[in-house]
One Martini backbone bead per residue (centre of mass of N, CA, C, O) as a GRO file, in nm:
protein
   90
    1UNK     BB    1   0.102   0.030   0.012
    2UNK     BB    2   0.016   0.366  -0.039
    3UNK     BB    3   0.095   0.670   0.014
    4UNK     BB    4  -0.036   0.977  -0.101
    5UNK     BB    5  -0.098   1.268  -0.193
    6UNK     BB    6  -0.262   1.545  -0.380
    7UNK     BB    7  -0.035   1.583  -0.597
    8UNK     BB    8   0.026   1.278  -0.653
    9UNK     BB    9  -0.302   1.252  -0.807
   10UNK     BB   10  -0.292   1.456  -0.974
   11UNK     BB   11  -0.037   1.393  -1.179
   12UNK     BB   12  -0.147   1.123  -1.265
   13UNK     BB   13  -0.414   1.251  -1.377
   14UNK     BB   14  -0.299   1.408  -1.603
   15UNK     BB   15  -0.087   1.245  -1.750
   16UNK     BB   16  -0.368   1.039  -1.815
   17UNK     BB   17  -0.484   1.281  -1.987
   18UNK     BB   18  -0.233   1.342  -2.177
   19UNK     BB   19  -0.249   1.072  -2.318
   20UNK     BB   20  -0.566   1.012  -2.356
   21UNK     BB   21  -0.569   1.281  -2.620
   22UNK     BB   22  -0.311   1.210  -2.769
   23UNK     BB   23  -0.425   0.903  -2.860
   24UNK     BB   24  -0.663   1.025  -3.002
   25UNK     BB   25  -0.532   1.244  -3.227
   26UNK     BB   26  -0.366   1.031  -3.362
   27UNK     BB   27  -0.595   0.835  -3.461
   28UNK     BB   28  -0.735   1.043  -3.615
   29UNK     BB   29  -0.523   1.126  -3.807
   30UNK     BB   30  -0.427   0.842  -3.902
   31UNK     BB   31  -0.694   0.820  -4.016
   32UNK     BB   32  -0.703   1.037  -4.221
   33UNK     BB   33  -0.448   0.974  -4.352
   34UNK     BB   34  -0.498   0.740  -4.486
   35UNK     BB   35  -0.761   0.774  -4.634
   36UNK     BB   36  -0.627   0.977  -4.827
   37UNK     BB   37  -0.412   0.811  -4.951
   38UNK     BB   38  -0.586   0.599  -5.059
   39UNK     BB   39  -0.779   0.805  -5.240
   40UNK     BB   40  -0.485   0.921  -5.433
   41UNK     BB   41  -0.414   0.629  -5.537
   42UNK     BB   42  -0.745   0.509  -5.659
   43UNK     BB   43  -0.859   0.839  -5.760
   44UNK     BB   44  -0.881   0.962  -6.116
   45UNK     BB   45  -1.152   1.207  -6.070
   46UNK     BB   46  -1.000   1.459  -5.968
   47UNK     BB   47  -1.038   1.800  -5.934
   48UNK     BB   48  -0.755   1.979  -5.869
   49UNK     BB   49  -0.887   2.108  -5.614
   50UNK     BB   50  -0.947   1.818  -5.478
   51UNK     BB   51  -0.641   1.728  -5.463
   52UNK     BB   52  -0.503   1.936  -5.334
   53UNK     BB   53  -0.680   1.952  -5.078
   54UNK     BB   54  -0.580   1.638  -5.010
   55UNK     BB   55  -0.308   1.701  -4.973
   56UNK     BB   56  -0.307   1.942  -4.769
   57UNK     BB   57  -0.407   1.726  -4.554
   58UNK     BB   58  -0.220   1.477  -4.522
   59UNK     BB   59  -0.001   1.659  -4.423
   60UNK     BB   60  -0.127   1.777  -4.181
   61UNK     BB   61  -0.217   1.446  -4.064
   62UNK     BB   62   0.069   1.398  -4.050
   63UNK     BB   63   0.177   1.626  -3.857
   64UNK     BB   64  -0.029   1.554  -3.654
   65UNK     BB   65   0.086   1.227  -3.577
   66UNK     BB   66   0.340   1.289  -3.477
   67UNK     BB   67   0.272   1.495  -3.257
   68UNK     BB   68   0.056   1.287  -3.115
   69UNK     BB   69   0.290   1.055  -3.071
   70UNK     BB   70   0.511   1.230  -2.919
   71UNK     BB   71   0.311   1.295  -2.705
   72UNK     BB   72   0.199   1.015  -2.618
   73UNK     BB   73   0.499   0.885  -2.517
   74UNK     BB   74   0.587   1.118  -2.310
   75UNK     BB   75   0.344   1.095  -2.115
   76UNK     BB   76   0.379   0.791  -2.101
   77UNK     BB   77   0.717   0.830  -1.952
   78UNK     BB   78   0.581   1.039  -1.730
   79UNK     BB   79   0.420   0.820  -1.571
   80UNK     BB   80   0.575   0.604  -1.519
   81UNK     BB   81   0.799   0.753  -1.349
   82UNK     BB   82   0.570   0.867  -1.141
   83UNK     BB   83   0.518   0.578  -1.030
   84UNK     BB   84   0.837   0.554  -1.023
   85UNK     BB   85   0.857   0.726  -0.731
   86UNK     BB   86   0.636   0.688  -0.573
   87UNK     BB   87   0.744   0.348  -0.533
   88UNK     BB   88   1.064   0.416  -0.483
   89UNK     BB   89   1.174   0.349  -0.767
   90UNK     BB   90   1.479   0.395  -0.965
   0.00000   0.00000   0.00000
């Protein structure tokens, strides 16, 4: 049994707070990433404007994904440190 302080129940609540939106918007991203790829890959009848905007919609989308897995990997190494200094482990 562990007694924890409300300041290290914060931290704790914080970090998997910000890891559980950061995996969210990475799923969001690299699903658009995805589905956008392969529409552009599939699709030959895109008139010029709409491939435009799907392409730079991807960059966006593959920009948005390395962010928030980098955001959320970061996340995920600050919660498990957080818990191994709260449990003594060092």
């Amino acid at each position: 049994m562990y007694r924890l302080t409300s300041d290290e129940i914060d931290t704790i609540c914080e970090a998997g707070n910000y890891k559980t939106l950061d995996l969210a918007l990475f799923s969001v991203c690299f699903g658009v990433l995805a589905t956008l790829g392969v529409t552009l890959l599939t699709v030959d009848t895109l008139t010029p404007s709409v491939q435009r905007s799907f392409v730079n919609i991807t960059y966006i989308s593959a920009l948005g994904s390395v962010f928030f897995g980098v955001r959320a990997k970061i996340a995920w190494g600050k919660t498990r440190r957080t818990l191994k200094r709260l449990k003594g482990e060092q």
